[in-house]
C-alpha positions as CSV (number, residue, x, y, z in Angstrom):
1,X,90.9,80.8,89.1
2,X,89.2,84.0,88.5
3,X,85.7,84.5,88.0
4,X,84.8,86.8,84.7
5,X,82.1,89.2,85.9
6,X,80.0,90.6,83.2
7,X,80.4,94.1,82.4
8,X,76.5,95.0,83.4
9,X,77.0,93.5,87.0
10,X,80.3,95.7,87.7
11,X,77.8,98.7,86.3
12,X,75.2,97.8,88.0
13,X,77.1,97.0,91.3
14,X,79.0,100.9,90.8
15,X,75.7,102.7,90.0
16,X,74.5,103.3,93.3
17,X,76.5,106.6,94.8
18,X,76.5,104.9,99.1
19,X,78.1,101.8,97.3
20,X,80.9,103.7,95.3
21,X,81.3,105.5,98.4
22,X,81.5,102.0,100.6
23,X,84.1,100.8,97.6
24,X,85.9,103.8,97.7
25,X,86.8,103.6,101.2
26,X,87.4,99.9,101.2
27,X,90.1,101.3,98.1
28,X,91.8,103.4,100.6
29,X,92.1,100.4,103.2
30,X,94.0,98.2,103.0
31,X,91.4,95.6,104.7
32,X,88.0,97.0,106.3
33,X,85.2,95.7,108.4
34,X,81.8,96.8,108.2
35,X,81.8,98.2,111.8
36,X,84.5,100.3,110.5
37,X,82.5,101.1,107.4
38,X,79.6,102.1,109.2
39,X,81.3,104.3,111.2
40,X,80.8,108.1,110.2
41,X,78.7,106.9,107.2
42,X,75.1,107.9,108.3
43,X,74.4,104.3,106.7
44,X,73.4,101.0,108.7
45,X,75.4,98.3,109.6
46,X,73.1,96.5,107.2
47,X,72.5,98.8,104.5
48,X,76.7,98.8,104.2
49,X,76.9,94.6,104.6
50,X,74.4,94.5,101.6
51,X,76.3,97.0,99.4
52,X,79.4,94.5,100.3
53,X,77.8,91.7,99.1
54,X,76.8,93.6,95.6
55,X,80.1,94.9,95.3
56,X,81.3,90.8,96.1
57,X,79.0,89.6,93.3
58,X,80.7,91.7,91.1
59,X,83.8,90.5,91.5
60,X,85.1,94.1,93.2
61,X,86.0,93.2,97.1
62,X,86.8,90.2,98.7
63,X,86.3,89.2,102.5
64,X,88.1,87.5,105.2
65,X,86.1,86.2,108.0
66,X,88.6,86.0,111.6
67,X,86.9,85.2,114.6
68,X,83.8,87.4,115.1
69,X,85.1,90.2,112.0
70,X,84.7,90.0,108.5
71,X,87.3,92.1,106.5
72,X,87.2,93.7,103.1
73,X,89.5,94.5,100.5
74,X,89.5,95.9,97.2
75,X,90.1,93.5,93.9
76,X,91.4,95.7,91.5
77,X,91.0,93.1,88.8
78,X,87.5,93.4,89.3
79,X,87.3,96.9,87.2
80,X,89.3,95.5,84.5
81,X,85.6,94.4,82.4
82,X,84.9,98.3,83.1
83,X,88.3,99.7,81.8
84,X,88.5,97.0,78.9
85,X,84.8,98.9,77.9
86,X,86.3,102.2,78.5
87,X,89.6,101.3,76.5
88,X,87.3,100.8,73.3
89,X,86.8,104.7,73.4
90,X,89.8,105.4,73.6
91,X,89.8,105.4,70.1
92,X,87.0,108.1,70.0
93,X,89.1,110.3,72.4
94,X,92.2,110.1,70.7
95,X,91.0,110.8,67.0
96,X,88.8,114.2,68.6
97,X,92.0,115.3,70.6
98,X,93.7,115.2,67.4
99,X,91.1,117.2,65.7
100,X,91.3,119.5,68.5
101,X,95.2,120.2,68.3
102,X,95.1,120.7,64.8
103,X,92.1,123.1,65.1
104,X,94.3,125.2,67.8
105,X,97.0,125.2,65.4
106,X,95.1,126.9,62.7
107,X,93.3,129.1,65.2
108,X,97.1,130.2,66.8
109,X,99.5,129.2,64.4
């Protein structure tokens, strides 16, 4: 069963520019551990364990512990609270596009 994160907590969790970046490499793995993480990263092995467990809070990696390792990977489905917020402007978007296009057409007919 999955967990419903509240939008504030994926936010929150995203906010911090070293965590996107820890989230965005985990994205590009296909599983990560934090020795791997650390690596390269000017960041602790601690600092990068505790922006795993806020990105686990909010619902946007999971881990596997084998043996000694921990390892990471992304949960998609853990943006979905952020893009069901962003989807609500879409609206906005669309209507100023179209007010755009028609303004170009009257500009350069």
């Amino acid at each position: 069963m999955m967990q419903i994160v509240p939008i504030d907590t994926v936010m929150r969790s995203l906010s911090d520019p070293t965590r996107r970046a820890v989230f965005e490499r985990v994205v590009r793995s296909d599983e990560i551990t934090v020795v791997e993480l650390t690596r390269g990263s000017g960041v602790t092995q601690g600092a990068i364990s505790q922006h795993l467990k806020s990105l686990k809070q909010a619902g946007l990696v999971a881990e596997r512990p084998e043996g000694r390792n921990v390892y990471y990977r992304a949960k998609p489905e853990g943006l979905e609270p952020l893009v069901d917020w962003m989807s609500h402007y879409g609206v906005f978007w669309r209507e100023r596009f179209a007010n755009l296009r028609t303004l170009m057409k009257e500009i350069d007919p």
